[in-house]
C-alpha positions, 0 to 999 in steps of 0.5 A: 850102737846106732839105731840105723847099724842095728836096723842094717845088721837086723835086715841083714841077719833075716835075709841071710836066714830067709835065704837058708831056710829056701835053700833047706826046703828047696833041698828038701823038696827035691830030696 
């Protein structure tokens, strides 16, 4: 696997994820 895929699908995983967890406490806050 080429190391600039690996860095995209990386960069890609963490803002997917830094997206949900905003989205979980921003649920949270308003909750």
């Amino acid at each position: 696997m080429p190391l600039s895929l690996t860095g995209s699908y990386s960069h890609t995983y963490i803002e997917i994820t830094y997206r949900c967890d905003g989205l979980t406490r921003t649920h949270k806050s308003k909750s």
